[in-house]
Residue frames as a rotation matrix with the C-alpha (Angstrom) as fourth column:
UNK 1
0.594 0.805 0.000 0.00
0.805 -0.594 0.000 0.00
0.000 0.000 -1.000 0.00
UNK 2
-0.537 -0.755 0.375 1.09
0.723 -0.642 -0.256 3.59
0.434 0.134 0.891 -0.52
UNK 3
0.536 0.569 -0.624 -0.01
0.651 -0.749 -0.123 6.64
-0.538 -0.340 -0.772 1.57
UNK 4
-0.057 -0.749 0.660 0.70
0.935 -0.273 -0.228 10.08
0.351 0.604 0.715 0.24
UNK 5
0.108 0.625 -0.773 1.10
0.647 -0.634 -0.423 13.55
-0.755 -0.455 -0.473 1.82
UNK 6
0.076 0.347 0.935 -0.25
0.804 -0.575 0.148 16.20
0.589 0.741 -0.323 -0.23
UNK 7
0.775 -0.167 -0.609 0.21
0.356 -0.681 0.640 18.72
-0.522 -0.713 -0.469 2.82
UNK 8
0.669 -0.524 0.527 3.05
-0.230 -0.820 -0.524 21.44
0.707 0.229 -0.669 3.47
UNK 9
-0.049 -0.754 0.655 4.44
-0.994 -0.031 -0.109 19.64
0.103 -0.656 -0.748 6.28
UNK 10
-0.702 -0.154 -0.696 5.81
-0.197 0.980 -0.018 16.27
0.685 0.124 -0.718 6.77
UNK 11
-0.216 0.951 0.221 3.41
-0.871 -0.290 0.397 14.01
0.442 -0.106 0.891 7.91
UNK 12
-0.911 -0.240 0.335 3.02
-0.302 0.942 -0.148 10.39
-0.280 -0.236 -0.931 10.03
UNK 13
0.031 0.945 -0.326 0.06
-0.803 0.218 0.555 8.71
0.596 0.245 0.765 9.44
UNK 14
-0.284 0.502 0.817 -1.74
-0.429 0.695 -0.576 5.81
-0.857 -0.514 0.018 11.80
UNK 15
-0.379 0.569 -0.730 -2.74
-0.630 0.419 0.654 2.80
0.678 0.707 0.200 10.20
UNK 16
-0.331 0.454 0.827 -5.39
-0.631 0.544 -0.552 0.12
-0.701 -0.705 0.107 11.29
UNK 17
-0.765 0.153 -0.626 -6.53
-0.322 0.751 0.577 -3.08
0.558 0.643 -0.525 9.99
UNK 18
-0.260 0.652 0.712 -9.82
-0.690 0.390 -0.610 -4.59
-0.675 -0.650 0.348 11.21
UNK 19
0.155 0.516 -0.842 -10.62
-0.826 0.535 0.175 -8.45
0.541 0.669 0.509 9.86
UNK 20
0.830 0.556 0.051 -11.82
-0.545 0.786 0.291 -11.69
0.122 -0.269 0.955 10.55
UNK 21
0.896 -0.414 -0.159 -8.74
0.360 0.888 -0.287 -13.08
0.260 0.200 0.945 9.53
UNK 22
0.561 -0.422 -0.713 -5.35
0.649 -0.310 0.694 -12.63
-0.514 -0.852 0.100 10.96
UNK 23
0.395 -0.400 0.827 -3.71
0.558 -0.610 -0.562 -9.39
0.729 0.684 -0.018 9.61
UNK 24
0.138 -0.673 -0.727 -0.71
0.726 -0.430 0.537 -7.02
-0.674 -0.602 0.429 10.31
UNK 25
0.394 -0.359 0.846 0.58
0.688 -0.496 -0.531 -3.75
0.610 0.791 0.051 9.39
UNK 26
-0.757 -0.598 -0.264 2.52
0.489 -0.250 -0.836 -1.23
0.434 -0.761 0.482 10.98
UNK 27
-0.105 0.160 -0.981 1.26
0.914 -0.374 -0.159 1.00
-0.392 -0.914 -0.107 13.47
UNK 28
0.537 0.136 -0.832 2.30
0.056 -0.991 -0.125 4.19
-0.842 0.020 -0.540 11.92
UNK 29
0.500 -0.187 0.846 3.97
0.866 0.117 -0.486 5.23
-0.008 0.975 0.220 8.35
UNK 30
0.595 -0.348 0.724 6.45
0.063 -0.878 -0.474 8.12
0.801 0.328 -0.501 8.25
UNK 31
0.344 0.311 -0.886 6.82
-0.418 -0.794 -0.441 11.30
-0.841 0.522 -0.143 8.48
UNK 32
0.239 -0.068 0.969 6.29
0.945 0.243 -0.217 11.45
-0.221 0.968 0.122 4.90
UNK 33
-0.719 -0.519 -0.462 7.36
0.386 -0.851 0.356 14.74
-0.578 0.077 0.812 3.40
UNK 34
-0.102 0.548 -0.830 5.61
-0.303 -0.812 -0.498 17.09
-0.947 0.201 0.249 1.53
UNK 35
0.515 0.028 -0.857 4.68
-0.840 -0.182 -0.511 15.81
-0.170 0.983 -0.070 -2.06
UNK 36
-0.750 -0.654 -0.094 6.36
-0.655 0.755 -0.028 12.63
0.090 0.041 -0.995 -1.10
UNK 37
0.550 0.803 -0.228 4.96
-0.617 0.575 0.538 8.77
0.563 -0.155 0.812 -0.62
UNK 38
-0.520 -0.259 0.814 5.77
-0.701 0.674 -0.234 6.04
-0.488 -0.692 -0.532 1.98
UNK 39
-0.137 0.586 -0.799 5.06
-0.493 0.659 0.568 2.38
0.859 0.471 0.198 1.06
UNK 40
-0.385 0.077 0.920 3.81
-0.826 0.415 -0.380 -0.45
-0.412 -0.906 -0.096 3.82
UNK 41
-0.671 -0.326 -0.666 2.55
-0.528 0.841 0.120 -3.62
0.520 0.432 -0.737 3.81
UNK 42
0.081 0.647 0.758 -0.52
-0.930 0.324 -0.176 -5.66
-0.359 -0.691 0.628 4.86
UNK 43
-0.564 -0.509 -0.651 -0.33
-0.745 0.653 0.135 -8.96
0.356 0.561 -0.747 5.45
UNK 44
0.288 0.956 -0.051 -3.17
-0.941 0.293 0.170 -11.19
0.178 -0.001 0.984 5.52
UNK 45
-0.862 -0.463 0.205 -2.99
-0.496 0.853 -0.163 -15.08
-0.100 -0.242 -0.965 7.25
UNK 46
-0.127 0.612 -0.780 -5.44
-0.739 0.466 0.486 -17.41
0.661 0.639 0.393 5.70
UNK 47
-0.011 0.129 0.992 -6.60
-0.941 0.334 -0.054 -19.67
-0.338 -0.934 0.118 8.46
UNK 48
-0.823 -0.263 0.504 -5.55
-0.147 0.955 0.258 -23.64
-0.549 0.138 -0.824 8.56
UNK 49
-0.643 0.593 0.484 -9.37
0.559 0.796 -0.232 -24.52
-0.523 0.122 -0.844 7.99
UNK 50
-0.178 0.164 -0.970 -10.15
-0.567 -0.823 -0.035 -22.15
-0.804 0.544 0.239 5.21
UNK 51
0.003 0.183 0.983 -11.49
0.322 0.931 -0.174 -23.62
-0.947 0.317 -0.056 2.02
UNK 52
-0.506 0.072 0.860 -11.03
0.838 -0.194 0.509 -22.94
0.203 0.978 0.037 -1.75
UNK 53
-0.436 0.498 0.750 -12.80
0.363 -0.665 0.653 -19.47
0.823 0.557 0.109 -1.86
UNK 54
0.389 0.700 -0.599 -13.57
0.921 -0.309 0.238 -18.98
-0.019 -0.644 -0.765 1.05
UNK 55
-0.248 -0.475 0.844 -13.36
0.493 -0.812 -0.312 -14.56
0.834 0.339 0.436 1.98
UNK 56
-0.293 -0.545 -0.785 -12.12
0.950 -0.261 -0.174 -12.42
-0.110 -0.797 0.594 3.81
UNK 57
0.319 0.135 0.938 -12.79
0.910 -0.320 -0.264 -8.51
0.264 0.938 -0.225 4.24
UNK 58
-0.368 -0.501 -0.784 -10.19
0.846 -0.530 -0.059 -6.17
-0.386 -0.685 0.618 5.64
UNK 59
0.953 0.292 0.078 -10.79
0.277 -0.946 0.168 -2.52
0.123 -0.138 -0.983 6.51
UNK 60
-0.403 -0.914 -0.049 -8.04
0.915 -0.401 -0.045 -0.29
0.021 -0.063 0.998 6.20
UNK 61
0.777 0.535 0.331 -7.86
0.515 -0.843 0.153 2.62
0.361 0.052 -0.931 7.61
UNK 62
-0.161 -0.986 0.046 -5.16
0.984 -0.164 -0.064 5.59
0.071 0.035 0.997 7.05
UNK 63
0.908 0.126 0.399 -5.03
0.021 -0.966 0.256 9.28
0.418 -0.224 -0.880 9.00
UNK 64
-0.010 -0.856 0.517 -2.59
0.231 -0.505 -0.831 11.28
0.973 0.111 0.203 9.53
UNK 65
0.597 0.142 -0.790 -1.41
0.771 0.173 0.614 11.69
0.223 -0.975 -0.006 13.44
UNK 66
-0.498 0.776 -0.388 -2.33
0.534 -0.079 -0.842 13.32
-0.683 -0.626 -0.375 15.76
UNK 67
-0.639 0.662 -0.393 -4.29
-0.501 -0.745 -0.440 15.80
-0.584 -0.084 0.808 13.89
UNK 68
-0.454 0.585 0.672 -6.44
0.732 0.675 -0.093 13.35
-0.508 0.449 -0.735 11.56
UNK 69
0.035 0.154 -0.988 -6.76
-0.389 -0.908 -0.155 16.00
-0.921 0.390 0.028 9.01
UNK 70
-0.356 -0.026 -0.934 -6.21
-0.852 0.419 0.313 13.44
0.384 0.907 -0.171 6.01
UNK 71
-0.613 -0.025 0.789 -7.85
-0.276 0.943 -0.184 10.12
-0.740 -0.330 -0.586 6.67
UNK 72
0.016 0.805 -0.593 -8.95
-0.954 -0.166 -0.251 7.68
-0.301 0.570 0.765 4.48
UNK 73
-0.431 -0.301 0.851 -10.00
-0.538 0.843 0.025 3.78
-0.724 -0.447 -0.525 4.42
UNK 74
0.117 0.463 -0.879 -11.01
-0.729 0.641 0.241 0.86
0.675 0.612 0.412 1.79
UNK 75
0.615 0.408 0.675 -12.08
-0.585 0.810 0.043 -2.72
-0.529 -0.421 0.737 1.88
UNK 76
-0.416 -0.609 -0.676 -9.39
-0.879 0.459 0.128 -5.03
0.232 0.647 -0.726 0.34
UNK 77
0.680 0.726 0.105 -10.77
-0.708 0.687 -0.166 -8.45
-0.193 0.038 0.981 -0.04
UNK 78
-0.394 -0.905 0.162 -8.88
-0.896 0.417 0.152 -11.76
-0.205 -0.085 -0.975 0.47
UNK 79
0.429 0.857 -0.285 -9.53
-0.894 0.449 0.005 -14.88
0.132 0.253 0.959 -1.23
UNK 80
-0.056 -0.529 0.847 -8.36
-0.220 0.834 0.506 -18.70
-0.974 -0.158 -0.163 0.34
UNK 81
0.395 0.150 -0.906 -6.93
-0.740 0.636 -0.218 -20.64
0.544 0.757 0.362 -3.02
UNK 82
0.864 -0.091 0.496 -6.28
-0.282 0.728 0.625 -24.10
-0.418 -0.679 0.603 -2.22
UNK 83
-0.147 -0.988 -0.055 -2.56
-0.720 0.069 0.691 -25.61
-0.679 0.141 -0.721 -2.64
UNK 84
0.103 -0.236 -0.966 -1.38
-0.941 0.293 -0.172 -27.29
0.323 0.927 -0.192 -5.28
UNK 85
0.637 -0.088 0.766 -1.50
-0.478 0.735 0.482 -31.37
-0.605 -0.673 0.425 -4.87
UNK 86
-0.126 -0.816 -0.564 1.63
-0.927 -0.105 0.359 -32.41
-0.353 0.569 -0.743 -5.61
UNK 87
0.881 0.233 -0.412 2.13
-0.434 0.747 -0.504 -35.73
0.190 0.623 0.759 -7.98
UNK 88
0.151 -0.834 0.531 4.57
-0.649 0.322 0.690 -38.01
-0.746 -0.449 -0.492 -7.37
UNK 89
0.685 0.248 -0.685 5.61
-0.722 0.359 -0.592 -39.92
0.099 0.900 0.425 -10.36
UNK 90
0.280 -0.604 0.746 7.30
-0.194 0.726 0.660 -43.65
-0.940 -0.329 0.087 -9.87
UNK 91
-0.561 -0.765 -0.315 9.64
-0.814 0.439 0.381 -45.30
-0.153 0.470 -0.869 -12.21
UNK 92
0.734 0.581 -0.352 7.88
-0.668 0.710 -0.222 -48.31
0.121 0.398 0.909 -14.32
UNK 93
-0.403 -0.862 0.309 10.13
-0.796 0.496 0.347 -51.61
-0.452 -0.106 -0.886 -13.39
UNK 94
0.575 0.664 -0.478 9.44
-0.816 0.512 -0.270 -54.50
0.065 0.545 0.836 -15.54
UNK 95
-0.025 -0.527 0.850 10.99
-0.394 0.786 0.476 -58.40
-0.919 -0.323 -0.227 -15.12
């Protein structure tokens, strides 16, 4: 994810994550300068007993700290795909 400040002064920014499923990001993002961007990361843990398709829907939500003068939050949507089953592939012996 990218935040950006469009301000005149450098900016931190607060992030939050709110979902069913287990998710991280940082805490806070900056200061960003003026006219500048910061990237982060959200990272989303698919539970053990998830199935094909099942979803997920995180809230993100990004303001600027302390004064929450920029803030602003989407829904990002996670989907469970199921792993690949591996093949194993034997040698043909013949007598």
């Amino acid at each position: 994810m990218t935040v950006f400040n469009p301000g005149t002064i450098s900016e931190a920014f607060t992030v939050a994550v709110t979902s069913n499923w287990e998710a991280q990001a940082p805490a806070t993002v900056g200061p960003v300068a003026p006219g500048e961007s910061a990237s982060f990361t959200v990272t989303v843990t698919v539970p053990a007993g998830a199935h094909d398709g099942d979803q997920d829907a995180l809230t993100l939500s990004v303001s600027t700290a302390p004064t929450e003068i920029m803030d602003a939050s989407l829904v990002l949507t996670t989907t469970a795909a199921a792993a690949a089953t591996p093949k194993i592939y034997l040698p043909v012996l013949l007598r």
